[in-house]
C-alpha positions as CSV (number, residue, x, y, z in Angstrom):
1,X,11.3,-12.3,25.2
2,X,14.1,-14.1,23.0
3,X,11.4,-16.2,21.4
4,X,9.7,-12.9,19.7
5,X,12.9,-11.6,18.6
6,X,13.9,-14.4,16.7
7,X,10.4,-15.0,15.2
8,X,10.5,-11.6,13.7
9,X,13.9,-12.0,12.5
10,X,12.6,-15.3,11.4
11,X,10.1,-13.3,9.2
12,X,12.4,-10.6,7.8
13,X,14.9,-13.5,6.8
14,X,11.7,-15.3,4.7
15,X,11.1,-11.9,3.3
16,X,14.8,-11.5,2.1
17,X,15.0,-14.9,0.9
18,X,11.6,-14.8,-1.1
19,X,11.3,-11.3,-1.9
20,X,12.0,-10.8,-6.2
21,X,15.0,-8.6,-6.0
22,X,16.2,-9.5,-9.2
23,X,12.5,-7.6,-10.8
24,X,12.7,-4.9,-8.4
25,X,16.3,-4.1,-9.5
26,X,15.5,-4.4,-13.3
27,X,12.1,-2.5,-12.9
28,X,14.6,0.5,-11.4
29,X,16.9,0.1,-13.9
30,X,14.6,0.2,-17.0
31,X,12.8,3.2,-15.9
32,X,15.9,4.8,-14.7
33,X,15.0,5.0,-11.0
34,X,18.0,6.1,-9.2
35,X,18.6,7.1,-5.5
36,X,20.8,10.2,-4.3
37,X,24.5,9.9,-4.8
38,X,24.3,6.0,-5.9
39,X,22.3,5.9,-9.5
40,X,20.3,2.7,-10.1
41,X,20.6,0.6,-6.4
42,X,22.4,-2.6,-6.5
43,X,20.8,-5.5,-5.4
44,X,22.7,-5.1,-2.3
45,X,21.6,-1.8,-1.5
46,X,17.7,-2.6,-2.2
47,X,18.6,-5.5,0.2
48,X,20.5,-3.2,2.8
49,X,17.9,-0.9,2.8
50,X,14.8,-3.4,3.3
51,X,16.6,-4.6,6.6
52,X,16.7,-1.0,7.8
53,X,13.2,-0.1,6.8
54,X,12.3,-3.7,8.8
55,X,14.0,-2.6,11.8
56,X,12.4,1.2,11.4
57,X,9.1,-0.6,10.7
58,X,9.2,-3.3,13.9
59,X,10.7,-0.7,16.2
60,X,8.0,1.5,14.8
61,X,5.1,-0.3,15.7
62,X,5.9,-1.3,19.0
63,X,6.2,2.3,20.4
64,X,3.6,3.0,23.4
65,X,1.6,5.3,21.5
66,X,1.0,2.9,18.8
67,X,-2.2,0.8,19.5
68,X,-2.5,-2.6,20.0
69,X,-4.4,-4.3,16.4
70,X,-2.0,-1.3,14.5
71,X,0.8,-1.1,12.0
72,X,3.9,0.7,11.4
73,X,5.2,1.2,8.1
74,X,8.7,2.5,6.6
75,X,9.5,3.9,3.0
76,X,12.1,4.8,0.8
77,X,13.2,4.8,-2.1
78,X,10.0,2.8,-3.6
79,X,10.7,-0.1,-1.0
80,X,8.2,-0.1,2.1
81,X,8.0,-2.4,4.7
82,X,5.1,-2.9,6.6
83,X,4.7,-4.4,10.7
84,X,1.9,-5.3,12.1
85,X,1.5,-6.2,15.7
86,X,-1.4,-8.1,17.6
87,X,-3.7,-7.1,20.8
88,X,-1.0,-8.4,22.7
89,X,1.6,-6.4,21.2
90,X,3.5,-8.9,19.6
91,X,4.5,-8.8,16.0
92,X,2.4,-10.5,14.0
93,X,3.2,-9.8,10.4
94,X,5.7,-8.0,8.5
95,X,5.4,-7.0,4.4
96,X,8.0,-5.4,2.2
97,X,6.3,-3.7,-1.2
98,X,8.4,-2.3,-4.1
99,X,5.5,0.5,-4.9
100,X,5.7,1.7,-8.2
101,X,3.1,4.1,-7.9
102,X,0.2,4.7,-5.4
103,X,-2.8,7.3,-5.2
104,X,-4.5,8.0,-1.9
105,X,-7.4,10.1,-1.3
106,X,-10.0,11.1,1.6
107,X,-13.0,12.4,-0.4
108,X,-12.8,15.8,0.4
């Protein structure tokens, strides 16, 4: 049970270390993207807020109710991160998005 805890955090850490913060921050700030009470987010609080949208995500997808092959996602604030979790249950990717914009439809 240790070992799957640490690969996931394993993961989140690769995201946070790879992840282009520095374009996300600039993106916000050129089009005057702001969040409640703050303004424009630091690169800090993009970073603070990824972690909690992993752990929302991860804790997400492993509910009973979720199926096995599924995944969980988190959003705020244009960050979302994604979890996805295997047959077995075990986490088995995780994704963090800055989404800009997005469209979504069912056909009717």
């Amino acid at each position: 049970m240790k070992r799957k805890h640490i690969d996931e955090q394993k993961m989140v850490q690769d995201i946070m270390d790879n992840f282009d913060w520095q374009r996300c921050h600039r993106t916000m700030g050129l089009i005057g993207w702001s969040w409640h009470y703050i303004g424009v987010p630091t690169i800090s609080d993009l970073k603070d807020r990824a972690r909690r949208l992993f752990q929302d995500a991860i804790e997400g997808v492993k509910k009973p109710d979720i199926h096995h092959n599924s995944y969980y996602f988190a959003a705020t604030g244009g960050l979302k991160a994604v979890a996805w979790k295997n047959r077995y249950g075990h986490i088995i990717q995780l994704e963090l998005e800055f989404v800009l914009t997005s469209w979504d439809t069912d056909g009717d």
